[in-house]
N, C-alpha and C positions, 0 to 999 in steps of 0.2 A: 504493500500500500504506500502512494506516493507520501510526503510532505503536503501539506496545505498552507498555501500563501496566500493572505485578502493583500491586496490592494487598495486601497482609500486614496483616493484621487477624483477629481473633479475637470469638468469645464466646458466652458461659456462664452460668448462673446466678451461678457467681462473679464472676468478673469485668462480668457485665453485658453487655448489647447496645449502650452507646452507641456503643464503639468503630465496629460494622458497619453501626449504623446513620446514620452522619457520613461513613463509608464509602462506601456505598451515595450518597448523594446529591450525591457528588462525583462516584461513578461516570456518575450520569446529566445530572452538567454536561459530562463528557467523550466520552457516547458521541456517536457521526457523526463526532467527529473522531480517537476512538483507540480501541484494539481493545484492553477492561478486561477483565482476569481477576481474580479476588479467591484469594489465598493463603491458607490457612486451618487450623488444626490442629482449629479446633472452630467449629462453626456450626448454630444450629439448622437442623432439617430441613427446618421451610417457611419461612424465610427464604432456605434455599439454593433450592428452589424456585421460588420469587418470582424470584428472581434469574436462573434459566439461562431462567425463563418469559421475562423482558425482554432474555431476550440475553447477556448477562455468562455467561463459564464459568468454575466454581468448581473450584480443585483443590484436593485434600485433603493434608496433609503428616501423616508420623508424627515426623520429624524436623526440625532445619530445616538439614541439609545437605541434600535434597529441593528445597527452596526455593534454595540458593545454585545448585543443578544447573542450574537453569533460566536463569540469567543467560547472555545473551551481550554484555553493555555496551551492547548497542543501545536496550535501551528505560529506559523511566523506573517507577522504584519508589516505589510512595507506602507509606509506614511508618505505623502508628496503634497503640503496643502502648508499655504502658508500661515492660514485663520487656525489652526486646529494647535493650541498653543501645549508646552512643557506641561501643564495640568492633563490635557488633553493624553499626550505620551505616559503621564504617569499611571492613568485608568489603566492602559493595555496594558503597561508591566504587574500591575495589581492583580490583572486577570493571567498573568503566569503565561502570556504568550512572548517570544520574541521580538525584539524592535526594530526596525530598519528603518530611515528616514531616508529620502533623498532631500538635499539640503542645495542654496546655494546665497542663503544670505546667515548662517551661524549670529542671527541676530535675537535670541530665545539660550535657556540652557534647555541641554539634551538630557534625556534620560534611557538615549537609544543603546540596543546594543552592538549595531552598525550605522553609521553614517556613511550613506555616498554621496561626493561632491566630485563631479569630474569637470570642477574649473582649473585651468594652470596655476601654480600660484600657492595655495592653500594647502594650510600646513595643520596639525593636531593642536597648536597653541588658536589658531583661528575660534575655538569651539571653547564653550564652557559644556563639559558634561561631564561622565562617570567613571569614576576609575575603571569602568568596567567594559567602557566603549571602543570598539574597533572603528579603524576608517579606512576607506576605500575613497583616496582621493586625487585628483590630476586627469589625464586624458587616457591614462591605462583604466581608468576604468568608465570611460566612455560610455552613455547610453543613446546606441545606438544601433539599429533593425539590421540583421544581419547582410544586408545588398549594402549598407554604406559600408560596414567594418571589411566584407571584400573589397570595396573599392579602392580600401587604401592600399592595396597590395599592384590595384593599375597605376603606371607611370604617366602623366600627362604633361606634352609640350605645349603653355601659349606663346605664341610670336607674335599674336596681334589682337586686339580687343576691338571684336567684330559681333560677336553676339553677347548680350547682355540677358542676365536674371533677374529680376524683382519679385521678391519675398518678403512680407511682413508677416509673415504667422496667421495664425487660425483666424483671428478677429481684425488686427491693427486698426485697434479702435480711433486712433491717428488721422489715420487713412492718408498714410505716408506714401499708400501706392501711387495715387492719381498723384501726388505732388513730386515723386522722382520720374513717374514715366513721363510727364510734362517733359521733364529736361530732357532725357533719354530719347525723347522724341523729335529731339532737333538736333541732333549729333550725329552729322552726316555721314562719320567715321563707320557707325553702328548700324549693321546689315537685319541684324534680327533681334527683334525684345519680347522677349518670355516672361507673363505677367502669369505667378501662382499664387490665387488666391487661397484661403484657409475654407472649410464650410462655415463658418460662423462668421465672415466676411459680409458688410450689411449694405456696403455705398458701387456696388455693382455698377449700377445705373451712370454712378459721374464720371464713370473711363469712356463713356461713349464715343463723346466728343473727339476726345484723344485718336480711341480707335480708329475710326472713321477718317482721320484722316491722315494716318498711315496703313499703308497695307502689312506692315513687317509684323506689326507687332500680333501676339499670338495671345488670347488672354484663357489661361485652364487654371482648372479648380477642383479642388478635394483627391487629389491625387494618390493612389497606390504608392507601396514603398518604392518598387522600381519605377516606376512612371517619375517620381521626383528624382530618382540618382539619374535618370537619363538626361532627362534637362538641365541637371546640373554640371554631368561630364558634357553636355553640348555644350556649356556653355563658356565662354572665356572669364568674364566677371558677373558676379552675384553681390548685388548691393541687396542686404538683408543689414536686421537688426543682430546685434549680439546675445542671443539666445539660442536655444536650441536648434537653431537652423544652422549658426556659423558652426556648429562639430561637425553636421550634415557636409557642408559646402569645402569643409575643410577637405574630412575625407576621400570627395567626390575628384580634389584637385582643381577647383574653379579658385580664382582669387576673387578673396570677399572687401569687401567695401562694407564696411561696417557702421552701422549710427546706437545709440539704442535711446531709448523714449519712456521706459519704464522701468521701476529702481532696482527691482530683480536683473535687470541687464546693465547694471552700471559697474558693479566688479569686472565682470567680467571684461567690457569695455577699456574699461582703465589698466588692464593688464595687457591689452595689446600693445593701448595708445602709449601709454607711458615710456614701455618696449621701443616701440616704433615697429612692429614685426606688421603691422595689417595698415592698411590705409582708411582715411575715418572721416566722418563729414557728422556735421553737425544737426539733430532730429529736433531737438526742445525748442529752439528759435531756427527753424528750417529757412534756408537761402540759396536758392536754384543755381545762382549765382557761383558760391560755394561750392556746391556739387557738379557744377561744369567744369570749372576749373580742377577737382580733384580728378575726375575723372582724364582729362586734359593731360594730365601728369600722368597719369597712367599709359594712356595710350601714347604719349610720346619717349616715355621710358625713363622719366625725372623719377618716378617711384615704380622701380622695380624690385621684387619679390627675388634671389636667388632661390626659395623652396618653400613650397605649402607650410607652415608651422606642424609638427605634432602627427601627421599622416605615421608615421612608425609607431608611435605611442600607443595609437587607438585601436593597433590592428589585433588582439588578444583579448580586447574590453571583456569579450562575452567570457570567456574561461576565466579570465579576473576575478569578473563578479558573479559566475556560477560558485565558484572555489568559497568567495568569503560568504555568502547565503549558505554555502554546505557544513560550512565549519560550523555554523549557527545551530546545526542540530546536531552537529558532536560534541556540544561542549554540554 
């Protein structure tokens, strides 16, 4: 008889899909060895879909004593919610189950028995928590569906920055798209631009214009795993926010152009920029301007990349983080 893993993860237009979808690809580091269910108060429809298609059963909560119902201490809990506070973590260890957090702002104490955080950068002083906590942290232990962690093992050459990516995630409640494809859209340089939206994407209707009157541009939505690493290895540059996309994009070998807009994206952010390893434009006070000219630099070769950052790193995540979920039931 397998292990049993809940998942407690969420998401919305508001909040966003990265939570479920970091979720999801730890799920599928785990399946053959434990029997994942995803906890859920909100979830899109054809994500949920996807999901019991591959096997995983979703349950639905109205509350989240619902959720404590189902504890018997026997299995392990993986936590990705940023409202579900240290109080919250200490009910499940009461109920004698296991802890796993995926974490990426160490802004709460833990009282987990694994923390994963696969930002660069971050170290076990970063966390206040338990003498008793392990971590699984950095780009070794990446979460990410198993077509990007292949990806990183292809080699990719750009010599020119001819097709363009635009990604803001599930929702980008922003709606950073219509304001970078603007630009994107007058950069003679750029042969093709690939607009992915998220399902929970609300301002469809305002790319019209844009559309219309370019032909290049391609605009797709709610995407499969490989149907996104495709567009991604098409592409030469991927202007996305700093979240769960840029592991994605890294892996894939596209260079990203990075902004972020929301404060779960600002570590991570500030550890390229600081670096100088990614190139970066400005989202909080957005300047078209700005983003021509970075982009400007790129294609002329004033900011060139010798190597994707971290592609080596990521390519093991899934055994990483099979390994430290397995120790969890030998100890």
């Amino acid at each position: 008889m397998k292990n049993r893993v809940y998942i407690r993860a969420d998401g919305n237009p508001k909040i966003g899909l990265g939570h479920i979808v970091r979720c999801h690809a730890l799920a599928k580091m785990l399946e053959g060895s434990f029997d994942v269910s995803f906890v859920t108060k909100s979830i899109p429809t054809d994500i949920e879909a996807t999901f019991i298609t591959e096997g995983f059963s979703v349950i639905r909560i109205a509350k989240e004593a619902e959720f404590f119902n189902l504890l018997t201490g026997d299995e392990i809990v993986v936590l990705d919610h940023y409202d579900l506070d240290s109080t919250y973590q200490k009910r499940i260890k009461k109920a004698g189950s296991k802890l796993v957090c995926i974490d990426d702002l160490h802004d709460k104490e833990f009282y987990a028995d694994l923390i994963i955080n696969h930002s660069p950068g971050i170290t076990p002083d970063n966390y206040l928590a338990q003498p008793y906590t392990k971590f699984a942290l950095g780009p070794a232990y990446a979460l990410l569906r198993p077509a990007f962690l292949q990806a990183t093992r292809i080699e990719k050459k750009i010599e020119q920055v001819k097709h363009v990516l635009i990604c803001f995630g599930g929702s980008d409640f922003k709606n950073l798209t219509k304001s970078v494809l603007e630009v994107i859209a007058e950069n003679v340089l750029v042969k093709t631009i690939t607009v992915i939206l998220g399902s929970a994407y609300i301002h469809r209707e305002s790319l019209k214009d844009v559309r219309q009157k370019n032909p290049n541009i391609n605009i797709l939505s709610s995407l499969s795993e490989k149907e996104m690493l495709y567009e991604i290895r098409k592409a030469d540059l991927a202007i996305i926010p700093s979240s769960g996309i840029l592991l994605e994009v890294l892996a894939g070998g596209a260079i990203p152009l990075i902004c972020y807009y929301a404060e779960n994206q600002k570590k991570l952010f500030d550890y390229f920029e600081c670096r100088d390893l990614l190139p970066t434009f400005e989202a909080g006070k957005f300047d078209g301007n700005e983003l021509s000219t970075v982009i400007a630099d790129i294609q002329n070769n004033k900011i060139k990349l010798d190597e994707i950052p971290f592609r080596k790193e990521i390519r093991n995540a899934a055994d990483n983080n099979l390994k430290k979920i397995k120790n969890l039931v030998d100890e």
